[in-house]
C-alpha positions in Angstrom: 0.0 0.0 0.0 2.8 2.2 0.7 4.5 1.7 -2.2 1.4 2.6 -4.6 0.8 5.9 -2.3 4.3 7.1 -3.2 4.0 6.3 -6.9 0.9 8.7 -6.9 2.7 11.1 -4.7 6.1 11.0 -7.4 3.6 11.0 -10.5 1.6 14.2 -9.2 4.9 16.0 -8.7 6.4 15.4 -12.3 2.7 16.3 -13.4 2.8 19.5 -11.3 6.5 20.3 -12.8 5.3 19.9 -15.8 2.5 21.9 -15.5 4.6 25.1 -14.1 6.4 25.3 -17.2 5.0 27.9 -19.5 5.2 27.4 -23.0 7.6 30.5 -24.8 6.4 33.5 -26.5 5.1 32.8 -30.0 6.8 35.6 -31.3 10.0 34.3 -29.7 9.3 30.6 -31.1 8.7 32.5 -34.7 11.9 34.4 -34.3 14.3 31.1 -33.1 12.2 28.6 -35.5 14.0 31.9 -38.8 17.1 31.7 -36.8 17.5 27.7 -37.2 16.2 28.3 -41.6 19.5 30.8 -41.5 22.1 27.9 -40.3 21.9 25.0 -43.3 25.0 23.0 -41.0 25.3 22.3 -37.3 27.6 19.6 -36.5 26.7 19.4 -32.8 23.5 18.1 -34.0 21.6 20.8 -31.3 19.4 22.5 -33.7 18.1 19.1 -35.0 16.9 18.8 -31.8 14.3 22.1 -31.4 11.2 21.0 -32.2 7.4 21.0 -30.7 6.0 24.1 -29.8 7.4 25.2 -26.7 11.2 26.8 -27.3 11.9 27.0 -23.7 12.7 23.1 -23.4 15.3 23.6 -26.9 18.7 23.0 -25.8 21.0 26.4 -25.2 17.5 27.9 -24.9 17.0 30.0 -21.7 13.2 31.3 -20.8 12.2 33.5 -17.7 9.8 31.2 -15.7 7.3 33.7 -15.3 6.9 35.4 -18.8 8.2 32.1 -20.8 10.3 35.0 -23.0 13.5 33.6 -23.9 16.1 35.3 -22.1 19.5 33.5 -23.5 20.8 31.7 -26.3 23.8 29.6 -25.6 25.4 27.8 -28.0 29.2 28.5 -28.7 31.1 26.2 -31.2 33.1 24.7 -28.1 31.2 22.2 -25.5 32.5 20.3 -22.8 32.5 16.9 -22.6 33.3 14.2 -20.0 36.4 13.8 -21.9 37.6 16.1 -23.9 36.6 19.7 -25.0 34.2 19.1 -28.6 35.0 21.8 -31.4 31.7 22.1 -33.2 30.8 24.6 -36.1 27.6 26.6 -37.5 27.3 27.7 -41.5 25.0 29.9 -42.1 24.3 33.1 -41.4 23.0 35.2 -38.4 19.4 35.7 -39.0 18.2 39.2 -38.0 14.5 37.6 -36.5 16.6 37.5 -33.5 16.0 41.6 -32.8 12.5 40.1 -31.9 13.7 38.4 -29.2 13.4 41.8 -26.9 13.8 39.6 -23.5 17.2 38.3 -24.6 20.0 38.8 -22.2 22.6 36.9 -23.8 23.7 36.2 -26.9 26.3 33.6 -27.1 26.9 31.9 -30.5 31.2 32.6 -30.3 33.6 30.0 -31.7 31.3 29.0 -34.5 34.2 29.4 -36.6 32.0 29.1 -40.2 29.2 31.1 -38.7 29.2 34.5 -41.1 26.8 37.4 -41.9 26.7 40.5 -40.6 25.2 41.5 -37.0 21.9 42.5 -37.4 21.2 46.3 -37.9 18.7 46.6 -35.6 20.5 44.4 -33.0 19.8 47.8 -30.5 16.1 46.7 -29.8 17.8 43.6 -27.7 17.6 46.8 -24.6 18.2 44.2 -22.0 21.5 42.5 -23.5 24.0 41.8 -20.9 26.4 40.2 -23.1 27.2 39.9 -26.7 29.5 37.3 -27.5 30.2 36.7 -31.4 34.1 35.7 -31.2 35.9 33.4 -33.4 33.4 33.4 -36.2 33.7 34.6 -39.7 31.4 37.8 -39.6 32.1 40.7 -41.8 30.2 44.2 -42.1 30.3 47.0 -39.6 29.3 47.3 -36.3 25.7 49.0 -36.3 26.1 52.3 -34.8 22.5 50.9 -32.8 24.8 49.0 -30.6 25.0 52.3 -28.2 21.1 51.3 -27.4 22.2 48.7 -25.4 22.2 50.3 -21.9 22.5 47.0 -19.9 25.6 45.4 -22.2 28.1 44.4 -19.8 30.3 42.5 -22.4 31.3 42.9 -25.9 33.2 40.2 -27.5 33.4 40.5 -30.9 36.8 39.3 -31.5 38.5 37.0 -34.2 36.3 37.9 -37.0 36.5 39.9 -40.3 34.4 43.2 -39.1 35.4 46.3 -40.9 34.6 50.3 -40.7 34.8 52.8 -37.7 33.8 51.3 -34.3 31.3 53.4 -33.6 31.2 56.7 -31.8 28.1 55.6 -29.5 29.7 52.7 -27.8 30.4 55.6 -25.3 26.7 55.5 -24.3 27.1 51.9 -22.6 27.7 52.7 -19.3 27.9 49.3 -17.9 30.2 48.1 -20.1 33.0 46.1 -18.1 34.6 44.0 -21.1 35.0 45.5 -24.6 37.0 42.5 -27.1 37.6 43.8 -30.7 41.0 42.5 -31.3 41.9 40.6 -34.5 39.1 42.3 -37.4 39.8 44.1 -39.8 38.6 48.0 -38.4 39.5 51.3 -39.5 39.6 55.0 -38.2 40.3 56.6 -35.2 39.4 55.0 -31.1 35.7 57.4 -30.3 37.1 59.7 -27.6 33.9 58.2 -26.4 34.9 55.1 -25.2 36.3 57.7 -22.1 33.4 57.5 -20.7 33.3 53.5 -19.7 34.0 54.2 -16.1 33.1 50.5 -15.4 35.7 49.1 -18.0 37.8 46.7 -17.0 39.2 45.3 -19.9 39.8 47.2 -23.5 41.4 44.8 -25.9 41.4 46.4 -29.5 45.1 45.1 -30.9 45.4 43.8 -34.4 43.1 46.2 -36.6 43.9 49.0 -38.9 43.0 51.9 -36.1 44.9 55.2 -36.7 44.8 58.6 -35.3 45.9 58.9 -31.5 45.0 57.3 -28.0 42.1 59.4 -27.0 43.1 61.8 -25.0 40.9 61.2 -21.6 41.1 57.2 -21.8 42.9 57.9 -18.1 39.7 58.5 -17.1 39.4 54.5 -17.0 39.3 54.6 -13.6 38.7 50.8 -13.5 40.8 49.3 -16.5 43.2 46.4 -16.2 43.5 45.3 -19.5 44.3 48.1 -22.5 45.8 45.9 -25.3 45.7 48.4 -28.2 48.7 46.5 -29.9 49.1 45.8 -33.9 47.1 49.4 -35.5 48.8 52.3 -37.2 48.2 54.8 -34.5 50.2 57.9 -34.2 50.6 60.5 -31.6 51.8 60.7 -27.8 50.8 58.5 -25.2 48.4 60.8 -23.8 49.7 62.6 -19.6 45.9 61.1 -18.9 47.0 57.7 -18.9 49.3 58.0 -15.3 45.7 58.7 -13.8 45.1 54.5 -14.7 45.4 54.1 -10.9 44.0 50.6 -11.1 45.2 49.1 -14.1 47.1 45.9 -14.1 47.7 45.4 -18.0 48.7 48.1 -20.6 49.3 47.3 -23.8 50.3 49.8 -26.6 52.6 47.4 -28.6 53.0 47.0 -32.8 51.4 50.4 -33.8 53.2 53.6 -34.8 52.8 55.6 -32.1 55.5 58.9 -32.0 56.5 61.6 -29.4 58.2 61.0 -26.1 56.5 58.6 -23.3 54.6 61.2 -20.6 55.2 58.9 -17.7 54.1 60.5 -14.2 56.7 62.4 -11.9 54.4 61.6 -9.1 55.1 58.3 -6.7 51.4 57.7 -6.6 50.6 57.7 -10.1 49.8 54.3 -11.5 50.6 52.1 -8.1 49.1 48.2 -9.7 50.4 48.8 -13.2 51.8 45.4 -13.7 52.4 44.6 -17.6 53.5 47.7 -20.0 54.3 47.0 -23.7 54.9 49.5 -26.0 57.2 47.8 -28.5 56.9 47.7 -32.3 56.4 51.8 -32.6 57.7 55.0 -32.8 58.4 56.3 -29.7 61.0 59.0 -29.2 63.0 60.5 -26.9 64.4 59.0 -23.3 63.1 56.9 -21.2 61.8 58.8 -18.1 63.7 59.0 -14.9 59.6 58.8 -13.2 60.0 54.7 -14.4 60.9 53.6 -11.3 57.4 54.8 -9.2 55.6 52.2 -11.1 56.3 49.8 -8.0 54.1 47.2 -9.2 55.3 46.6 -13.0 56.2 43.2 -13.6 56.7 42.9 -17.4 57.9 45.6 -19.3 58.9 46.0 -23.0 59.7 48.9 -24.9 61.6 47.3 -27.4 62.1 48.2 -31.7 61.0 51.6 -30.7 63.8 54.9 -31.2 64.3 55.6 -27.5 67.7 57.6 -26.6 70.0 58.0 -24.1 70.8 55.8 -20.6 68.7 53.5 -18.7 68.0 55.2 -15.8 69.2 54.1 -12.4 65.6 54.4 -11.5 64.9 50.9 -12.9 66.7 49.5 -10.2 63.5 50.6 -7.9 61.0 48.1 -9.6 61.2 45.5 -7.1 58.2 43.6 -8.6 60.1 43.3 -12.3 60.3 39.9 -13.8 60.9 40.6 -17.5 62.6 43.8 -19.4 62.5 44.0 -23.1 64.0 47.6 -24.0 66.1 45.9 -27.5 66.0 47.7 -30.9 66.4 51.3 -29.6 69.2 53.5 -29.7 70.2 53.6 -26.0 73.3 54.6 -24.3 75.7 55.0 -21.8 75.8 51.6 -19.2 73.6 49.7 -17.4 73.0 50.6 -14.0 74.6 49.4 -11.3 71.2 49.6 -9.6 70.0 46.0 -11.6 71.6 44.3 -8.7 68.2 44.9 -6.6 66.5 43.6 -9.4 66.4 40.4 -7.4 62.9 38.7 -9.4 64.5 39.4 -12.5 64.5 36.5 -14.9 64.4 38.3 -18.5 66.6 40.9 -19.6 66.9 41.5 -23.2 68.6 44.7 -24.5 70.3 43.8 -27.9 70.9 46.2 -30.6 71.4 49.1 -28.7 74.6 51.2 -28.4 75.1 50.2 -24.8 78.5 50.3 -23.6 80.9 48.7 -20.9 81.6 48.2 -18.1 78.9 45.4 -17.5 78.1 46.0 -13.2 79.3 42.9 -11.1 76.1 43.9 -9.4 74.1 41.9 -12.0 75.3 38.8 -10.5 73.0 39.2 -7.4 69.8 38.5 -9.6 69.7 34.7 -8.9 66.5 34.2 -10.8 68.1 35.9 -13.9 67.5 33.2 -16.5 68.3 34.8 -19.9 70.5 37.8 -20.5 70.7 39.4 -24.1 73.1 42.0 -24.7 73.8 41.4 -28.4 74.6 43.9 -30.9 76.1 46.3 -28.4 79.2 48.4 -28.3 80.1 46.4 -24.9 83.8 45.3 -26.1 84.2 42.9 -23.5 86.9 40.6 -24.6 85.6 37.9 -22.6 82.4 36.5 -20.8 83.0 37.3 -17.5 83.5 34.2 -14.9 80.1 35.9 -12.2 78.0 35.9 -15.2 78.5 32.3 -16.0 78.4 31.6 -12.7 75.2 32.8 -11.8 73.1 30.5 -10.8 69.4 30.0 -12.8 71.6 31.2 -16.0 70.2 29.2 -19.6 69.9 31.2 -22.1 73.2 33.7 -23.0 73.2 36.1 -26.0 76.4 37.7 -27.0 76.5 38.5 -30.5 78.8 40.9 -31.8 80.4 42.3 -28.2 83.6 42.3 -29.1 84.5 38.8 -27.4 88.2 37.6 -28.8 90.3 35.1 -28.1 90.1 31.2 -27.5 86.4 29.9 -26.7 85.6 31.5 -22.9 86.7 29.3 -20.5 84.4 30.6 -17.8 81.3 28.4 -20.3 83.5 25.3 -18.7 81.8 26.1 -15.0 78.2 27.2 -15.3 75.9 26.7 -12.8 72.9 26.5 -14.2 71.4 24.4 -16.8 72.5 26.2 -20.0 69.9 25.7 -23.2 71.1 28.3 -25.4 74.3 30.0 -26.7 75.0 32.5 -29.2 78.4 34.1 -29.3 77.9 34.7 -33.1 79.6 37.9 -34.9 82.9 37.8 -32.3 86.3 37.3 -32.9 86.4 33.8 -31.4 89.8 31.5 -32.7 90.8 28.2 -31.5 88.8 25.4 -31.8 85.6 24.5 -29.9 86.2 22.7 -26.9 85.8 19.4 -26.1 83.8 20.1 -22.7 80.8 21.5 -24.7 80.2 17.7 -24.2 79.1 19.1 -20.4 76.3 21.0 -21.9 73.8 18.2 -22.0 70.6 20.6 -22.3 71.9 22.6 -24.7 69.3 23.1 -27.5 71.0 26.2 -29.2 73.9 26.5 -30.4 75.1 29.4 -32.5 78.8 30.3 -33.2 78.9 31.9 -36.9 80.5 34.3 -38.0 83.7 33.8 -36.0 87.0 32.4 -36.4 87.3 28.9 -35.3 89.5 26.4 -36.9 89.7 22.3 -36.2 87.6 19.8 -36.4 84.2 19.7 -34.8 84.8 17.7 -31.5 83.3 14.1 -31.8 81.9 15.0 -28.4 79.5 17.1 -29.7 77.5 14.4 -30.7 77.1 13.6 -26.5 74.1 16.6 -27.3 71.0 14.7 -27.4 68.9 17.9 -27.1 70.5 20.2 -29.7 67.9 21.4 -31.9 69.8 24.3 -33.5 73.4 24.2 -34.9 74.8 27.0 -36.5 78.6 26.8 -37.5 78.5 29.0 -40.9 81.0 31.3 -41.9 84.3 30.4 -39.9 87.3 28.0 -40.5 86.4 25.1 -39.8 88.0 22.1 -41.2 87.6 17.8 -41.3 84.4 15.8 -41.6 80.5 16.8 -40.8 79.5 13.5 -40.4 80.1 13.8 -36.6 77.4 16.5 -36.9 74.7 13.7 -38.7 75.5 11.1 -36.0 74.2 13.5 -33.2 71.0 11.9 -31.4 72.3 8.3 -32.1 70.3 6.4 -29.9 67.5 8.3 -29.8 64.6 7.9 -32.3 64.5 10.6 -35.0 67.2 13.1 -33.2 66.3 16.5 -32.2 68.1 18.5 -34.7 65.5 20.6 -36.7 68.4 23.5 -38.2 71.5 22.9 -39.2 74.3 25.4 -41.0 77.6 24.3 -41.4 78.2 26.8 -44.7 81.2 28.9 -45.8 83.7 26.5 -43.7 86.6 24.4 -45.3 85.2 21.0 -44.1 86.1 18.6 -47.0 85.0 14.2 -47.9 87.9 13.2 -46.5 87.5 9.1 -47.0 83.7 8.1 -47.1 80.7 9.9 -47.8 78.3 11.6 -45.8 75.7 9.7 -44.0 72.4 11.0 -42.7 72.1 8.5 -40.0 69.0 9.0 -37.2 68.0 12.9 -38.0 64.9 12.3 -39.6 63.7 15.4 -38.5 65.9 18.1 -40.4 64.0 21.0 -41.7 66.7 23.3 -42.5 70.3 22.1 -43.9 72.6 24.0 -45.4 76.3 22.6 -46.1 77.4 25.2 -48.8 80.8 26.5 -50.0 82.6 23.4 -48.0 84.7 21.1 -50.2 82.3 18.1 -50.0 83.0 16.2 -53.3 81.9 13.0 -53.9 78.2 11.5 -54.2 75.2 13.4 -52.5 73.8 11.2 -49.7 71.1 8.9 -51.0 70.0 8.8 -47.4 68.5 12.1 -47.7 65.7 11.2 -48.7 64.8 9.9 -45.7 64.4 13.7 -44.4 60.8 13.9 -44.9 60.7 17.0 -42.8 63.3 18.8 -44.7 61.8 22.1 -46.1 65.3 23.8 -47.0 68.5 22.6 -48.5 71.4 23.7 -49.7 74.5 21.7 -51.2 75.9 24.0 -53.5 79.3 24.6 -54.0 80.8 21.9 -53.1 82.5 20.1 -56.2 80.3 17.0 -55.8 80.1 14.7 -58.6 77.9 12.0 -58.5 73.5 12.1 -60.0 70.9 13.6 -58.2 69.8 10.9 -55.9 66.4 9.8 -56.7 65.6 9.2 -52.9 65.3 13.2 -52.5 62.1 12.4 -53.7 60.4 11.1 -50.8 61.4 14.7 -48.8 57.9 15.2 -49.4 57.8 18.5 -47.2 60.8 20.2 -49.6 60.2 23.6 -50.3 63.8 25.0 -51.3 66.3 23.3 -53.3 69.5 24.9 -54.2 72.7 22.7 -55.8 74.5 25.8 -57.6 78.0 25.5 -59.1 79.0 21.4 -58.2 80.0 18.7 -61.2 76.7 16.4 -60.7 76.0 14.9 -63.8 72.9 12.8 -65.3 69.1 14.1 -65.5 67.0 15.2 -63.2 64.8 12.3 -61.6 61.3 12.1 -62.7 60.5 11.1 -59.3 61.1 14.7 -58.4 57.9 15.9 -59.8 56.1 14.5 -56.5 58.2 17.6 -54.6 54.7 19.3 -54.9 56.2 22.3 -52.3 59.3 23.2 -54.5 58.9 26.9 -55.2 62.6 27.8 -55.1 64.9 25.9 -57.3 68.6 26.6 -58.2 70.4 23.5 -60.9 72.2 26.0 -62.2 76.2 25.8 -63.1 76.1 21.6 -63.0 76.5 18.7 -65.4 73.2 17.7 -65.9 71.7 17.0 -69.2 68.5 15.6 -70.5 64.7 16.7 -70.6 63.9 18.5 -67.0 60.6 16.6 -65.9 57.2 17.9 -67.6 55.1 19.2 -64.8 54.3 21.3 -61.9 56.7 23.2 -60.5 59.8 22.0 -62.7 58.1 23.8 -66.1 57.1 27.3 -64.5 60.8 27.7 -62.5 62.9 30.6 -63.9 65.6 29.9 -66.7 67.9 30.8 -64.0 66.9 27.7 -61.5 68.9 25.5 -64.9 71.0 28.1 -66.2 75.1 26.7 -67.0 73.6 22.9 -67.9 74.6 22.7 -71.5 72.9 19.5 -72.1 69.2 20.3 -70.3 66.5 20.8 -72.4 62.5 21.8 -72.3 60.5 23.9 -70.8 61.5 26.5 -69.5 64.7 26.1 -71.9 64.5 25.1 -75.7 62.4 22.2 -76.1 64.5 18.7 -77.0 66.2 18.1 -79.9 63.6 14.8 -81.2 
C-alpha cells in the first residue's frame, strides 16, 4: 500500500512540474524557429533537436519562468564533454529575427568558426542585453552604430572575425560596459574619444586592426581598467599625460602600432601604483626613457623594445622590485647599465640587444639569482671575454652575446656554469681556436650558434654527446675535417632532435667516405654550402621527410641527383648551384609538390627537365650553365 501511495505522490509531482512550465512567447518561437532556416550545418547536431512548440525546453535555450520569453541563447562552437573539449561549427548566417527576441540577455553563438553574416542592424532593440559574444566566427560588415542602445551590455566580445569600418562613436553610451574585445578584425579610423566615458571598464582589448589617429586623450579616465591591449594598429601620436591617472590598471598594452612623441610617464610616486604589464614595442616612440619609471612599484613585465628611444637607462629601474621581465632591444640607448639592476632580485628576463650600450657590465648583476636569460647582443660592450660571475650565476640558460667584441680562445668561464645552459650564441665575435671538447658538459643545450667567427679544427666528436640540440649553426668560420660527426648526433635516440642545421662557408672537406644522414629524420633546414664536400650526395637524404630547405651548392660533388630526395615530401627549397653532378634530373622529383625555389644551375646535368608542376614554370635561371638540359623553360628537346 505504501509503495502505490508514493507512486501517486512521485507522478503528481512530475505532473505539477510539468505543468509550471509555461510554454515561450510565439513571437519568440517565430523568431528562433528563422534563426534555425538561417544555419543550413550544425555539426553538434543541437538544432536538429528544437522542435514542438514550446522553445523553452530547446537545448541552449534559456526562458524566464514567469513570462516564458526567452532570455539567453547559448550555443558557442566549443562544448564540454566528459572527456575532452568538442569543437563544433555553424554555417549559415545570423538571421536578423533574433532583434524580436526583446527579453534576450545573452547572446552567445562565439567559436562558430563558419558562422558569417553581418550583426543584425537593428540588434539595439535587444535593450536588455548583458552580453554579446560573437568571437571566433567569420562575420564581416560593420558594427551598427545601434549597438549604443544597449544600456545594460556588460560584455562585448566580438573578436577573431573579419568586421570592418569605424567602431562606432556611440559605444560611449554603454555605461555598464565592463569588457570590450575587438581585437583581430579588420577595423579602420580613429578609437571614439567616447569610449572615455566607460568608467566600469575593465578590460579594453582592441590590438590587431587598422586603427589610426591617436590614443584618446581622456582614456585615463578609466578609472577601473586592467586590461588596455591596443597593440598591432597604425596609430600615431603621444601617449596621452591622462593615462598615469590608470590608478588601477594591471595590464597596458600599446605594442606593434606607430605611435610617436616622447613617453609622458608621471613624476608623481602615486601615479599608476598596480600597473603590472606595459608594452609598448613595435612603434615610434621617441626621446628617453623617463627618470619617473621607477614609481611604477608594481610593473612586472615591461617592453619597450624596436622603438627609437635615446640616451641611458635610468638608475631608476633599479627601484622596480616587482620586475620579472625587461624587453628595451631595438632602440638606440646609451651610456651603461645601472649598477642599480643588482636589486632587481625577481628578475629573470633581460633583453637589450641592438642598442649602443656600452661597458663596463656591473658585477652587481650577479646578485639576480633568478636571472635566467640575459641578451646583450649587438652592443658596443667590447668585453673581450664572458665574464666568470655571469656564468656563474646561478638560474643562467639562455646567453646572448652577439657581436660584443669577445676575442680570443672559446671562454673558458662556459666550462663552470651553474645553471642548466639551453642556449648560446656568441655569433659575430672574434672567437679562434677550436671548440672545446667540454661542450660535451652542456647536455641541455638546445641552441647553439657560433657563426661568423673564427674557429678552426675539427668539430669535436663529443658534440655528438648533445641529445637535445635542436639548433646548430657553425656557418661562416674556418672550420676544417668531416661533418658527419654533426649527422651522428642523437644516435640512440629515435628521430634526433636536430630541426636546423648550418655548417656553410667552412673548409670542411670528404675526406674518405661519404656523408651519411644517419637518425636525423627530423631536419628542416640544412645548409652545407661553400665546403669542399666532393663526392656522391647522400642517398640517405631522402629519408628527411621534414626537410623544407636545403642547400649543397658549391661543393665540387660529382655524382647524380639521388632519386631518394624524392620522398622529402615536405621540400620547399632546393639549391645545388656550381658542383659537377651529372645525369638528369629524376622524374621522381615531380612529386616535390612544395618546390617553389629551385637553383640546378652551373652543374652537369643533361636531358629533358621533368614535364610538370613546379619544374616547367621555374625561372631559366633555377637551370642556367647545364649545357645538355632541355624543355621547358629552356629550348624544347632536340627529337
Amino acid at each position: 500500500m505504501s509503495y502505490q501511495f508514493f507512486f501517486i505522490v512521485l507522478i503528481s509531482c512530475i505532473t505539477l512540474t510539468k505543468s509550471n512550465v509555461l510554454p515561450c512567447n510565439t513571437n519568440d518561437q517565430i523568431a528562433l524557429s528563422k534563426f534555425k532556416d538561417g544555419i543550413y550545418l550544425d555539426t553538434s547536431g543541437r538544432l536538429e533537436k528544437w522542435s514542438g512548440k514550446n522553445c523553452c525546453i530547446w537545448e541552449g535555450i534559456t526562458c524566464d519562468n514567469a513570462t516564458g520569453r526567452v532570455t539567453e541563447i547559448n550555443l558557442p562552437g566549443s562544448i564540454s564533454t566528459e572527456q575532452t573539449p568538442l569543437q563544433t561549427q555553424m554555417k549559415g548566417e545570423v538571421s536578423p529575427s533574433i532583434t524580436l527576441l526583446s527579453s534576450l540577455e545573452v547572446l552567445n553563438l562565439g567559436g562558430q568558426i563558419s558562422l558569417s553574416g553581418n550583426i543584425p542592424e537593428f540588434i539595439g532593440n535587444l535593450t536588455k542585453l548583458r552580453k554579446l559574444h560573437l568571437y571566433g566566427n567569420n562575420m564581416t560588415g560593420r558594427i551598427p552604430e545601434s549597438i549604443g542602445n544597449l544600456s545594460n551590455l556588460e560584455e562585448i566580445q566580438l573578436q577573431e572575425n573579419r568586421f570592418d569600418g569605424s567602431i562606432p562613436n556611440s559605444i560611449g553610451s554603454l555605461k555598464n560596459l565592463q569588457r570590450l574585445n575587438l581585437y583581430s578584425n579588420k577595423l579602420s579610423g580613429s578609437i571614439p574619444e567616447s569610449v572615455s566615458g566607460l568608467t566600469r571598464l575593465v578590460g579594453l582589448d582592441l590590438h590587431q586592426n587598422f586603427l589610426n589617429g591617436s590614443v584618446p586623450e581622456n582614456i585615463g579616465e578609466l578609472k577601473s581598467l586592467t586590461n588596455l591591449d591596443l597593440s598591432d594598429n597604425q596609430l600615431t601620436g603621444e601617449i596621452p599625460a591622462s593615462v598615469s591617472n590608470l590608478t588601477a590598471i594591471s595590464v597596458a598594452y600599446f605594442d606593434s602600432n606607430y605611435l610617436e612623441g616622447e613617453i609622458p610617464f608621471p613624476v608623481n610616486p602615486t601615479d599608476m601604483p598596480s600597473l603590472g604589464f606595459l608594452r609598448l614595442q613595435n612603434n615610434s616612440l621617441t626621446g628617453s626613457i623617463p627618470l619617473s619609471f621607477g614609481f611604477l612599484s608594481s610593473l612586472q613585465r615591461v617592453s619597450l623594445s624596436d622603438n627609437k628611444l635615446e640616451g641611458p637607462i635610468p638608475e631608476s629601474f633599479g627601484k622596480l622590485s616587482q620586475l620579472q621581465e625587461l624587453y628595451i632591444d631595438g632602440n638606440n640607448l646609451s651610456g651603461s647599465i645601472p649598477k642599480s639592476f643588482g636589486n632587481l632580485t625577481r628578475l629573470m628576463d633581460f633583453t637589450a640587444s641592438r642598442n649602443m650600450i656600452e661597458n663596463p657590465l656591473p658585477r652587481e648583476i650577479s646578485s639576480i639569482n633568478n636571472l635566467e636569460t640575459i641578451d646583450l647582443s649587438f652592443n658596443r660592450l667590447e668585453l673581450d671575454t664572458i665574464p666568470d660571475w655571469l656564468a656563474e650565476m646561478p638560474s643562467i640558460s639562455r646567453i646572448y652575446l652577439a657581436d660584443c667584441g669577445i676575442k680570443g680562445e672559446f671562454p673558458i668561464s662556459l666550462n663552470s656554469t651553474q645553471g642548466s645552459l639551453l642556449e648560446l650564441d656568441l655569433s659575430s665575435n672574434s672567437l679562434t681556436g677550436s671548440i672545446p671538447a667540454w661542450i660535451e658538459k652542456h647536455t641541455t643545450l638546445y641552441l647553439l650558434n657560433l657563426s661568423r667567427n673564427s674557429l678552426s679544427s675539427d668539430i669535436p666528436k663529443t658534440i655528438t654527446s648533445l641529445q637535445n640540440m635542436g639548433i646548430l649553426d657553425l656557418h661562416s668560420n674556418n672550420l676544417t675535417g668531416s661533418v658527419q660527426v654533426v649527422f651522428e648526433m642523437g644516435t640512440g635516440f629515435q628521430g634526433g632532435s636536430l630541426t636546423h642545421i648550418d655548417l656553410s662557408d667552412n673548409k670542411f672537406s670528404a675526406g674518405h667516405e661519404n656523408i651519411g644522414i644517419g637518425p636525423q629524420i627530423g631536419i628542416q633546414h640544412l645548409n652545407v654550402s661553400h665546403n669542399s664536400l666532393g663526392k656522391s650526395l647522400p642517398d640517405s637524404i631522402g629519408k628527411l621527410q621534414s626537410l623544407e630547405t636545403l642547400d649543397f651548392s658549391y661543393n665540387e660533388f660529382e655524382s647524380t641527383l639521388p632519386t631518394s630526395l624524392a620522398g622529402a615530401s615536405s621540400l620547399e627549397v632546393l639549391k645545388m648551384r656550381n658542383n659537377n653532378l651529372t645525369g638528369e634530373i629524376p622524374t621522381d622529383y615531380l612529386k616535390l609538390s612544395k618546390l617553389n625555389e629551385l637553383d640546378l644551375s652551373d652543374n652537369l646535368l643533361a636531358g629533358k627537365i621533368p614535364d610538370g608542376e613546379p619544374f616547367s614554370s621555374f625561372p631559366v635561371s633555377s637551370y642556367s650553365g647545364n649545357k645538355g638540359l632541355c624543355g621547358k623553360p629552356l629550348p624544347s628537346c632536340k627529337v
